[in-house]
Backbone as XML, in Angstrom:
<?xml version="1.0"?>
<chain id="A" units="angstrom">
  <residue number="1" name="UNK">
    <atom name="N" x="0.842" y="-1.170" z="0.000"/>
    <atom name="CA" x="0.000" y="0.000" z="0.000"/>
    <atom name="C" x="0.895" y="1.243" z="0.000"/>
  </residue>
  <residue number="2" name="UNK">
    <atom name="N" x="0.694" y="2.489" z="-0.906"/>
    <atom name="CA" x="1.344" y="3.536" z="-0.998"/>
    <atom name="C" x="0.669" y="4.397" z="0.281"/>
  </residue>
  <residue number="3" name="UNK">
    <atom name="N" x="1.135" y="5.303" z="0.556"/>
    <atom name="CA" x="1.287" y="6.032" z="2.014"/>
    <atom name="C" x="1.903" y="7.133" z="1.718"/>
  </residue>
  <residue number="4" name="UNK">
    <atom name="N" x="1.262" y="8.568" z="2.293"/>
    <atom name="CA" x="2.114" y="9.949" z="2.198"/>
    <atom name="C" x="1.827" y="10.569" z="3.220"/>
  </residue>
  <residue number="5" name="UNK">
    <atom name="N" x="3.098" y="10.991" z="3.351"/>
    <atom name="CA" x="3.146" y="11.872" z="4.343"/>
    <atom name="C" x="3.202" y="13.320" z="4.510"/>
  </residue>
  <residue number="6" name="UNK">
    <atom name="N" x="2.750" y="14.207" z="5.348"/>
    <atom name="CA" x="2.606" y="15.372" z="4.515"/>
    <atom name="C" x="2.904" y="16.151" z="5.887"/>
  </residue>
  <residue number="7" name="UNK">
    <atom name="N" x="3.836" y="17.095" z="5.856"/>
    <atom name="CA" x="4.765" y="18.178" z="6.762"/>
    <atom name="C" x="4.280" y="19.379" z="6.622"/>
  </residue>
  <residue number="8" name="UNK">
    <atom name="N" x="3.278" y="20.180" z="7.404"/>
    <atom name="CA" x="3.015" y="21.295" z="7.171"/>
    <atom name="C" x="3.996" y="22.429" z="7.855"/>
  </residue>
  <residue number="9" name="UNK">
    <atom name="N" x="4.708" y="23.177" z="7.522"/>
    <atom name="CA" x="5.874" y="23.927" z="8.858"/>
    <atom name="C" x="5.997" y="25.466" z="8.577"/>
  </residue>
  <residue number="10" name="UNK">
    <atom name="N" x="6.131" y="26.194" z="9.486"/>
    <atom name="CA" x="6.645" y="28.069" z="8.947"/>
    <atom name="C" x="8.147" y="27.456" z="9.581"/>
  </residue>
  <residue number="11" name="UNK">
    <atom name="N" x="8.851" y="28.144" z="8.948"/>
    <atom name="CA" x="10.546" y="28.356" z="9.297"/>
    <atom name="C" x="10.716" y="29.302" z="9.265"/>
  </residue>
  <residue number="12" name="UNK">
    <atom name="N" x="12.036" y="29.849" z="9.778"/>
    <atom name="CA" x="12.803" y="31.053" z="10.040"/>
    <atom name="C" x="12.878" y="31.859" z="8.618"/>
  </residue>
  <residue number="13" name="UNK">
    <atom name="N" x="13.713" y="31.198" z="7.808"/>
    <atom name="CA" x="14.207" y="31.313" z="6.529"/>
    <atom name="C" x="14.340" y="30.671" z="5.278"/>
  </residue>
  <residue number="14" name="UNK">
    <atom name="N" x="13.350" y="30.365" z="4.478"/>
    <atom name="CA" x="13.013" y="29.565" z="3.177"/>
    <atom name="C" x="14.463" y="28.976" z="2.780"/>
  </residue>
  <residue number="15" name="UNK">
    <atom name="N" x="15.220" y="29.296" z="2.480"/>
    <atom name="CA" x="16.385" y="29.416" z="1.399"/>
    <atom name="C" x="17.175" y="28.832" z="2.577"/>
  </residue>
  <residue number="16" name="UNK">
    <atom name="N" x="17.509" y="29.019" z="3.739"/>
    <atom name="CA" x="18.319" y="28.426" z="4.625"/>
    <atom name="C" x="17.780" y="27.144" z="4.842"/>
  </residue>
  <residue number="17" name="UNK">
    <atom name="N" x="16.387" y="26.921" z="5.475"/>
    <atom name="CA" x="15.376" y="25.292" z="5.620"/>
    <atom name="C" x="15.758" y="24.790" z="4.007"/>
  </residue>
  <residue number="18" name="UNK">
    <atom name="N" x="15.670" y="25.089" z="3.195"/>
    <atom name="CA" x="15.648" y="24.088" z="1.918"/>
    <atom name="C" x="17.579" y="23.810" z="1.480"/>
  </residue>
  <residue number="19" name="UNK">
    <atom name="N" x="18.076" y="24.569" z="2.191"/>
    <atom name="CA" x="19.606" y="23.873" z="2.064"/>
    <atom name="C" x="19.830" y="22.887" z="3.025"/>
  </residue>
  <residue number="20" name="UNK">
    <atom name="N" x="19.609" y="23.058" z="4.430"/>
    <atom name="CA" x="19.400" y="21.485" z="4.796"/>
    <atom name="C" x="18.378" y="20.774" z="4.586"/>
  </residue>
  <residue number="21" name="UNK">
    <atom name="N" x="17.458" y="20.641" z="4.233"/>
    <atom name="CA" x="16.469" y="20.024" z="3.243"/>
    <atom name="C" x="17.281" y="19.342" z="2.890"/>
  </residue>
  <residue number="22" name="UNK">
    <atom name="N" x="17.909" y="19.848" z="1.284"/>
    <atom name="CA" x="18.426" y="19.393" z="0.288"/>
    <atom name="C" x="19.177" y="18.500" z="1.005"/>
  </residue>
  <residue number="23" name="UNK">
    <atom name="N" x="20.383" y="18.629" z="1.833"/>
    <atom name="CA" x="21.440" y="17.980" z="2.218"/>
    <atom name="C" x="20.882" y="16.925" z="3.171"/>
  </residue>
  <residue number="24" name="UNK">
    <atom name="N" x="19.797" y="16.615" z="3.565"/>
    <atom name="CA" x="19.039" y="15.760" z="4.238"/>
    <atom name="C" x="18.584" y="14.230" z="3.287"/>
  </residue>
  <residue number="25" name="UNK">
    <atom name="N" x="19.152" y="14.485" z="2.205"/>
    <atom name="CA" x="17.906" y="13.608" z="0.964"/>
    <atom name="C" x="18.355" y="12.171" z="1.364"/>
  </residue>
  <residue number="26" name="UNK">
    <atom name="N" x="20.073" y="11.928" z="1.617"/>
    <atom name="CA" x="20.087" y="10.407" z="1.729"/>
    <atom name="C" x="19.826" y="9.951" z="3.306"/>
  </residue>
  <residue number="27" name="UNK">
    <atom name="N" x="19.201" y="11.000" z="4.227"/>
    <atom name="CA" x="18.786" y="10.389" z="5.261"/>
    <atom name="C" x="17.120" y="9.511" z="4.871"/>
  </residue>
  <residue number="28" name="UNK">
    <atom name="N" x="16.480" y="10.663" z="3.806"/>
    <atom name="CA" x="15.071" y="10.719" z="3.523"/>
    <atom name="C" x="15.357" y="9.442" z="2.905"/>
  </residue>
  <residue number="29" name="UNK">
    <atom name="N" x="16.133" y="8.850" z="1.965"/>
    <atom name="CA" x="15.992" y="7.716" z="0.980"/>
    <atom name="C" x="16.584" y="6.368" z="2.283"/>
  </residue>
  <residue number="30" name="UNK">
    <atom name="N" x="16.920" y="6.927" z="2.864"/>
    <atom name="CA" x="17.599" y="5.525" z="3.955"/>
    <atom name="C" x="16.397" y="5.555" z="4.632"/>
  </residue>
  <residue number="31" name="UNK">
    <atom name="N" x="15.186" y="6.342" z="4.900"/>
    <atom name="CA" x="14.116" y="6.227" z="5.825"/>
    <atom name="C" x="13.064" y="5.724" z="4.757"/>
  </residue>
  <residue number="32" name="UNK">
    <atom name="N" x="13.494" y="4.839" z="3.787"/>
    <atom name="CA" x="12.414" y="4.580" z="2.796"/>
    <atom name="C" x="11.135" y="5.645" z="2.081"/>
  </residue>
  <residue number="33" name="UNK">
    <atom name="N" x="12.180" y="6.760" z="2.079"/>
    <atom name="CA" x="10.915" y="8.064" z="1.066"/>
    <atom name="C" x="11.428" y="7.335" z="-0.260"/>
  </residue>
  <residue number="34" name="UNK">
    <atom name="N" x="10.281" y="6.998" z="-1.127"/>
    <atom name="CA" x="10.612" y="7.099" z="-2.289"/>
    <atom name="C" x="10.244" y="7.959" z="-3.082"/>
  </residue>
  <residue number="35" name="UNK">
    <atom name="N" x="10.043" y="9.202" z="-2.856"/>
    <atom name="CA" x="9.640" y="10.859" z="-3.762"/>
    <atom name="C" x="8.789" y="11.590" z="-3.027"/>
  </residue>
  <residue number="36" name="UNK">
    <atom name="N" x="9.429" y="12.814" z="-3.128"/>
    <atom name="CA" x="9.043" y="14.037" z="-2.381"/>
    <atom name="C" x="8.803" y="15.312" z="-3.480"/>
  </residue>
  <residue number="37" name="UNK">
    <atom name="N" x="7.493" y="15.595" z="-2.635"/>
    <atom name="CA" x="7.495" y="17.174" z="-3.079"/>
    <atom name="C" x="7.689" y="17.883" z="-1.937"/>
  </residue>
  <residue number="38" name="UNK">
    <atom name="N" x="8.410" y="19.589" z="-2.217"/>
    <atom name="CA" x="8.247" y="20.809" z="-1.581"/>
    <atom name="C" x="6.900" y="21.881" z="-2.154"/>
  </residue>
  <residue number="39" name="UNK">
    <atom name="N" x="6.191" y="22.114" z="-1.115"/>
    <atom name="CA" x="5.238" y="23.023" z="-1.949"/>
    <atom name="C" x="5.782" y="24.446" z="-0.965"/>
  </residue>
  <residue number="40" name="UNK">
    <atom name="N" x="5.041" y="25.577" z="-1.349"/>
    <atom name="CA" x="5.402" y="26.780" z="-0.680"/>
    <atom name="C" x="4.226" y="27.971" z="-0.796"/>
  </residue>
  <residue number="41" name="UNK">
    <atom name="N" x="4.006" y="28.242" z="0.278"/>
    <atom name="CA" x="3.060" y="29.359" z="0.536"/>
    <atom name="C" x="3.081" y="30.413" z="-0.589"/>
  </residue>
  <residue number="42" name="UNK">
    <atom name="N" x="2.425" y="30.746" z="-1.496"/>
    <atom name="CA" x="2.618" y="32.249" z="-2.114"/>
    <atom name="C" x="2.840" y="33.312" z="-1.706"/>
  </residue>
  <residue number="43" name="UNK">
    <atom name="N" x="2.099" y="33.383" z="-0.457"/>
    <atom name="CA" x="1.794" y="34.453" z="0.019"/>
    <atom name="C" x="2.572" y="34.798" z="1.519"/>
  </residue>
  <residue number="44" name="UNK">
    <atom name="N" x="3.327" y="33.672" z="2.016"/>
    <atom name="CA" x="4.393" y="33.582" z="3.410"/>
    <atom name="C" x="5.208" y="32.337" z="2.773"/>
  </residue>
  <residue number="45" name="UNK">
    <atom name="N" x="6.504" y="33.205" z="2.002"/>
    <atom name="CA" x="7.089" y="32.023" z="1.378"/>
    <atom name="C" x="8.075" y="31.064" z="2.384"/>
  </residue>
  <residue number="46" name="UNK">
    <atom name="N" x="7.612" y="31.519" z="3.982"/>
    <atom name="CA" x="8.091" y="30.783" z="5.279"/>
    <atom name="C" x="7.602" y="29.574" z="5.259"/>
  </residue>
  <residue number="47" name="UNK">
    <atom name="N" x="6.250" y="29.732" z="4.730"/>
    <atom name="CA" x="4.944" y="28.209" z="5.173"/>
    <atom name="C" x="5.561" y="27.336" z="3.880"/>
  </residue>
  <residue number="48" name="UNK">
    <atom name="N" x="5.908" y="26.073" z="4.716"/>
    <atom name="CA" x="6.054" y="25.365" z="3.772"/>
    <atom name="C" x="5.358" y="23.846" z="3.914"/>
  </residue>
  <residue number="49" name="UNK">
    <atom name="N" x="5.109" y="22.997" z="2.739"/>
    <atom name="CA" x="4.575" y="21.562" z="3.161"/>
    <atom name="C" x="5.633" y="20.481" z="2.614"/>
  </residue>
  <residue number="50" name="UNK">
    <atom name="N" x="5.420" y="19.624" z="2.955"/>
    <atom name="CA" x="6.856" y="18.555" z="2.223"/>
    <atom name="C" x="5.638" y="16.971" z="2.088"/>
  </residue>
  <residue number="51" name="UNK">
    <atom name="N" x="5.598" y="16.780" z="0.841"/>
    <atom name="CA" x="5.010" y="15.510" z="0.844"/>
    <atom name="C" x="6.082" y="14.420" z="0.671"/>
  </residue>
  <residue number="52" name="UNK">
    <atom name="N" x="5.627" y="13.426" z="1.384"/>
    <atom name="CA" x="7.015" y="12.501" z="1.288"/>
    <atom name="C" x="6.149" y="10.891" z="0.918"/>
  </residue>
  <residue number="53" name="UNK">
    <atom name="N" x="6.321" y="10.158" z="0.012"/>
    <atom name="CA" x="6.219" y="9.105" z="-0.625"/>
    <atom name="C" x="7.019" y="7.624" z="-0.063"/>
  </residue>
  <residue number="54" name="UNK">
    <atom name="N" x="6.227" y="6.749" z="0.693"/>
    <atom name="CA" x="6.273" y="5.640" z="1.194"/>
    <atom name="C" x="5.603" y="4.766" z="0.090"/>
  </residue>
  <residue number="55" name="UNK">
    <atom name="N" x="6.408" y="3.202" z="0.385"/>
    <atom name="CA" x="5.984" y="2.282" z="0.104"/>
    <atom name="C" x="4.739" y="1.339" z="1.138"/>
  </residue>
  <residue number="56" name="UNK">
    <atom name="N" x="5.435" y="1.950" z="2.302"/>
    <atom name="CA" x="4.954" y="0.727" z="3.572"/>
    <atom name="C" x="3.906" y="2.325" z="4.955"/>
  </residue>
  <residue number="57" name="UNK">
    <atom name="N" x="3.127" y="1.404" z="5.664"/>
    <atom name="CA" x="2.437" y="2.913" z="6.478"/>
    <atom name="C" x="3.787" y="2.341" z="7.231"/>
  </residue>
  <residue number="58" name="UNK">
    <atom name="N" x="4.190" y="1.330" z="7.804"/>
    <atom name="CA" x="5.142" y="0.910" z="8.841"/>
    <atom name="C" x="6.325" y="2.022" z="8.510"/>
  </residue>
  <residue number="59" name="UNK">
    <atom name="N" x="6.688" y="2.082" z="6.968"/>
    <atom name="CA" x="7.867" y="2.933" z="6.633"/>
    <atom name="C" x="7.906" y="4.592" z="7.080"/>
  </residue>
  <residue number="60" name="UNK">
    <atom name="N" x="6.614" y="4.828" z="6.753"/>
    <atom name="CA" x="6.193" y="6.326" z="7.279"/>
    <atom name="C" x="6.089" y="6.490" z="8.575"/>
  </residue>
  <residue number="61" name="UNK">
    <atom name="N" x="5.707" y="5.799" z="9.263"/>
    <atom name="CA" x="5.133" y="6.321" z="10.550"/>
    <atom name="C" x="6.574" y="6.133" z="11.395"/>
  </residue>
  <residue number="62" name="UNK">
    <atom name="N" x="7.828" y="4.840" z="10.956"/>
    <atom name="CA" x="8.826" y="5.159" z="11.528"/>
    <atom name="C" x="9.442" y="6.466" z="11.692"/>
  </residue>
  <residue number="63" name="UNK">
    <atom name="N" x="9.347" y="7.209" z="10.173"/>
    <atom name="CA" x="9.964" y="8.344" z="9.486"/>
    <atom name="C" x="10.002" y="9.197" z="10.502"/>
  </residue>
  <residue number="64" name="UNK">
    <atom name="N" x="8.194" y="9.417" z="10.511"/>
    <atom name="CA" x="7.991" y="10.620" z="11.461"/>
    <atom name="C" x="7.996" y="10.391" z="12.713"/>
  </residue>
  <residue number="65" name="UNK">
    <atom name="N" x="8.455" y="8.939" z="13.619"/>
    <atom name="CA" x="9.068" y="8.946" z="15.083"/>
    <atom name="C" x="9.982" y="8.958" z="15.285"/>
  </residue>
  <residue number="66" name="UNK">
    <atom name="N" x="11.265" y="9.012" z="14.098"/>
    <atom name="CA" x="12.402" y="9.116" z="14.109"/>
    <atom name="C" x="12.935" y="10.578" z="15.056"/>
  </residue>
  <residue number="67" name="UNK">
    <atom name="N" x="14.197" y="10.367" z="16.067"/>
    <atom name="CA" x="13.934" y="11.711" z="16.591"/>
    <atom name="C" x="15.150" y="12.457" z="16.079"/>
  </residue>
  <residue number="68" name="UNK">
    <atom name="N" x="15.788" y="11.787" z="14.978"/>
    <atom name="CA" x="16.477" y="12.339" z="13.870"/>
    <atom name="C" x="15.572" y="13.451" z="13.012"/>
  </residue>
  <residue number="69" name="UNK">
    <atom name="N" x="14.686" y="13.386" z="12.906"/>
    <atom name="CA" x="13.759" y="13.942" z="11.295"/>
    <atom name="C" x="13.701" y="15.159" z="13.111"/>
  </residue>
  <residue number="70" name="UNK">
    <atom name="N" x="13.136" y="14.795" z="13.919"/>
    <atom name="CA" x="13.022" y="16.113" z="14.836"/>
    <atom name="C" x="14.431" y="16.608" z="15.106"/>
  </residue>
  <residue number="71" name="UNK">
    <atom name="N" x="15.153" y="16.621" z="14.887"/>
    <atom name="CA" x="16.386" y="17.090" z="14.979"/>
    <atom name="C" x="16.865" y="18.398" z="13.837"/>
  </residue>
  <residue number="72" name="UNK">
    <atom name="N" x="16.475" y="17.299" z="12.759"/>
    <atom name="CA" x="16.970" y="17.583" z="11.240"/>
    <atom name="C" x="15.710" y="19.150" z="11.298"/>
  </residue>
  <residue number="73" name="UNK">
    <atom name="N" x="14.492" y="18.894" z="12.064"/>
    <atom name="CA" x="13.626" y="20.012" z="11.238"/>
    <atom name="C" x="14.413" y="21.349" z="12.666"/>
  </residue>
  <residue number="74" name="UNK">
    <atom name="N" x="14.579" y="20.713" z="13.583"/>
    <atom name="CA" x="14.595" y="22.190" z="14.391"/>
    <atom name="C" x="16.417" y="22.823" z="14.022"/>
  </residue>
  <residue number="75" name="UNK">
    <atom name="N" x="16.973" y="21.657" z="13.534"/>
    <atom name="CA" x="18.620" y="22.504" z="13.290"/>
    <atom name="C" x="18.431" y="22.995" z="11.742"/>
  </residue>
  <residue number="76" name="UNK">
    <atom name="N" x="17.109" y="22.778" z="11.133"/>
    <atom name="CA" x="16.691" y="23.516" z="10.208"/>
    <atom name="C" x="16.025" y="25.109" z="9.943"/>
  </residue>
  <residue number="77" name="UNK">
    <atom name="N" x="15.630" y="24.963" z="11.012"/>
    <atom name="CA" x="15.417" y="26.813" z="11.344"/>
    <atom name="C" x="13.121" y="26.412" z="11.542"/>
  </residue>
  <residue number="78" name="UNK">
    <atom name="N" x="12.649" y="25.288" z="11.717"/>
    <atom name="CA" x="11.484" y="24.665" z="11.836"/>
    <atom name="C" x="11.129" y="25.789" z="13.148"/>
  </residue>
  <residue number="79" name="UNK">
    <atom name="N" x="9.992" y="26.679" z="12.861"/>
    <atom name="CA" x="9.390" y="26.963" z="14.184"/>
    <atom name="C" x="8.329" y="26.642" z="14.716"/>
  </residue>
  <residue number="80" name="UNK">
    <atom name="N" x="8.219" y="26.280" z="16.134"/>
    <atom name="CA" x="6.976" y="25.879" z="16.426"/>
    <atom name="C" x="7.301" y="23.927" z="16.263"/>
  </residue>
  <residue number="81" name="UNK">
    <atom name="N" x="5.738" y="23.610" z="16.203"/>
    <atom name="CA" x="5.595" y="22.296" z="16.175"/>
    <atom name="C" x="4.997" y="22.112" z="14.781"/>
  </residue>
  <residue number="82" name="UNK">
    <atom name="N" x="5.563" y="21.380" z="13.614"/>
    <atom name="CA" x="4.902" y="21.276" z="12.344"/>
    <atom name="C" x="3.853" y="19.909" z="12.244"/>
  </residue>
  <residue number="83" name="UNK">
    <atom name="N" x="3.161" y="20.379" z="11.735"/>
    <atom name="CA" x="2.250" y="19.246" z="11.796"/>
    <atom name="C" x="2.539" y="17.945" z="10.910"/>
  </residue>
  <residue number="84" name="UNK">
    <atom name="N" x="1.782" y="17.003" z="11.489"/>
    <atom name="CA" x="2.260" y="15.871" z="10.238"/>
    <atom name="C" x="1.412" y="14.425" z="10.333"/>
  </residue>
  <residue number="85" name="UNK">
    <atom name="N" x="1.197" y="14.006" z="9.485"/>
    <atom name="CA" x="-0.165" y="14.161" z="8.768"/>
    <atom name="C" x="0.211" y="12.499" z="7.830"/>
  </residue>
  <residue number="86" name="UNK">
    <atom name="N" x="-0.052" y="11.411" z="8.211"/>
    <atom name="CA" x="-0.041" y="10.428" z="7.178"/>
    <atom name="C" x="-1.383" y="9.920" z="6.717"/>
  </residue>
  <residue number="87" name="UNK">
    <atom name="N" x="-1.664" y="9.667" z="5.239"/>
    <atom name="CA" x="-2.664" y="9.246" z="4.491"/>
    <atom name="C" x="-2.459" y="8.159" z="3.392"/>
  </residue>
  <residue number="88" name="UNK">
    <atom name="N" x="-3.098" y="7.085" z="3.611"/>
    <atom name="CA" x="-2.757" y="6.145" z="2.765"/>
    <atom name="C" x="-3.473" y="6.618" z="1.079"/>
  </residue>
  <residue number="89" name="UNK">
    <atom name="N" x="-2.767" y="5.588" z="0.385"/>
    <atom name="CA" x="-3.382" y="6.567" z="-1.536"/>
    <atom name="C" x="-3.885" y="5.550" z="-1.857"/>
  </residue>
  <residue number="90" name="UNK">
    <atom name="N" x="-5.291" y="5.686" z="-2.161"/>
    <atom name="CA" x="-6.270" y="5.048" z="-2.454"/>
    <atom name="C" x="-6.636" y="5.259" z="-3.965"/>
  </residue>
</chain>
């Protein structure tokens, strides 16, 4: 069963969060993401969402108890608590 996960977050600084983003990808592919989108607020180009692409719900739901991925979002400039959100694809 396919499974997504979906990161709603405001950050400090767009352009700073999406460079460790970027540099995050072979943690994301070792946590079984197999494809991600970034979407971005128009209008607070802070708000951002991250959909992330599982094979397994087991694979996702590790993802997001990992307390790495909470690490990775707050030494990312992540404020607050981002929400997060898994839905299987039907």
């Amino acid at each position: 069963m396919a499974v997504e996960m979906i990161v709603r977050a405001d950050v400090k600084d767009y352009d700073e969060w999406k460079a460790g983003f970027d540099n995050a990808r072979s943690f994301q592919d070792s946590a079984g993401v197999r494809h991600l989108q970034v979407l971005r607020d128009p209008d607070n180009k802070n708000t951002v969402i991250v959909l992330h692409h599982f094979d397994t719900l087991e694979d996702a739901r590790a993802f997001a108890a990992n307390p790495a991925l909470a690490e990775a979002m707050k030494n990312g400039g992540v404020i607050g608590h981002p929400r997060i959100e898994i839905f299987e694809v039907i």
